[in-house]
C-alpha positions in Angstrom: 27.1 35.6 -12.9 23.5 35.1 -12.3 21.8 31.7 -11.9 18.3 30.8 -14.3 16.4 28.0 -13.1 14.2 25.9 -15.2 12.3 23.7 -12.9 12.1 20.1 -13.8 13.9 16.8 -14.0 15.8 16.4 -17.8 18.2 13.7 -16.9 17.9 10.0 -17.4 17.3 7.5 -14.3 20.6 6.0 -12.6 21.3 5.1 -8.9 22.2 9.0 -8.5 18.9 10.8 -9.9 15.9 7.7 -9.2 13.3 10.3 -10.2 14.9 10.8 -13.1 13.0 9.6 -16.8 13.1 5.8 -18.0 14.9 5.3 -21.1 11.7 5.3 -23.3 10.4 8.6 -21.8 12.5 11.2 -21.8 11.4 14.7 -20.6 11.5 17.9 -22.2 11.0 21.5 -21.1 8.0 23.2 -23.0 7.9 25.5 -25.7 6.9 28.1 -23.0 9.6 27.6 -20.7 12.2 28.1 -23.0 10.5 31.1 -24.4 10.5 32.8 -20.7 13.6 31.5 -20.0 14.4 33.4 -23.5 12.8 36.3 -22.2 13.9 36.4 -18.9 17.6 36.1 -19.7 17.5 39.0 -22.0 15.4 41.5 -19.8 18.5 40.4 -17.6 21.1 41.4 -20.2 19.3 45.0 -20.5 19.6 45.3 -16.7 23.3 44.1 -16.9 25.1 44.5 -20.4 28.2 42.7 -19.7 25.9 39.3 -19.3 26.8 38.1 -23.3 26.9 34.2 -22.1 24.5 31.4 -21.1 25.9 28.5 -19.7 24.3 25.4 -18.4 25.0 23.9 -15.1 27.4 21.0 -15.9 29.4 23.1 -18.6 31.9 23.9 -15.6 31.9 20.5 -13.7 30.4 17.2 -14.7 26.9 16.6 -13.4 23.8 14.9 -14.4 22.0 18.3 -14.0 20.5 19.8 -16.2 20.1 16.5 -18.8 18.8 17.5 -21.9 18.4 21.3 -21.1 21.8 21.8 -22.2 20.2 20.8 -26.0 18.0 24.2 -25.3 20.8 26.2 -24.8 21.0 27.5 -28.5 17.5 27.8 -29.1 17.4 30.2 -26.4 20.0 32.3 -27.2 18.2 32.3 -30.8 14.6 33.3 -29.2 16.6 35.9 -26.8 17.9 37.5 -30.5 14.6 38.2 -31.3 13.8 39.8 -27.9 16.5 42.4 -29.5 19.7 40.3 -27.0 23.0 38.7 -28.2 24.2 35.7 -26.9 27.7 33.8 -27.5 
């Protein structure tokens, strides 16, 4: 597996995460980090063919990491399609 990091804080406050957003304001990664996340993650599957999933951090344990990213998820797979990738 290989790791992609988009750099940020997407999860609410608690005692766990204080810099994490207020209820009100919630933060959002930008339409140009999900498209070069897009990108990035398909120049990878070129390099390495048998990459055919994304996953997001707490789809194999339960974390507060990566908060709303996981909502991204499709969309990139989606933007990595037309890139000329395939995603499940």
């Amino acid at each position: 597996s290989i790791g992609v990091v988009i750099v940020g804080n997407y999860s609410p406050f608690s005692r766990s995460n204080p810099n994490g957003y207020s209820r009100n304001s919630p933060r959002y990664p930008t339409a140009e980090a999900i498209d070069q996340t897009a990108r990035l993650v398909c120049q990878l599957q070129k390099k390495f063919p048998d990459i055919t999933k994304i996953r997001w951090h707490n789809f194999y344990k339960a974390t507060s990491c990566p908060g709303n990213i996981k909502d991204y998820v499709q969309t990139i797979r989606n933007k990595a399609g037309s890139y000329g990738c395939k995603f499940n």
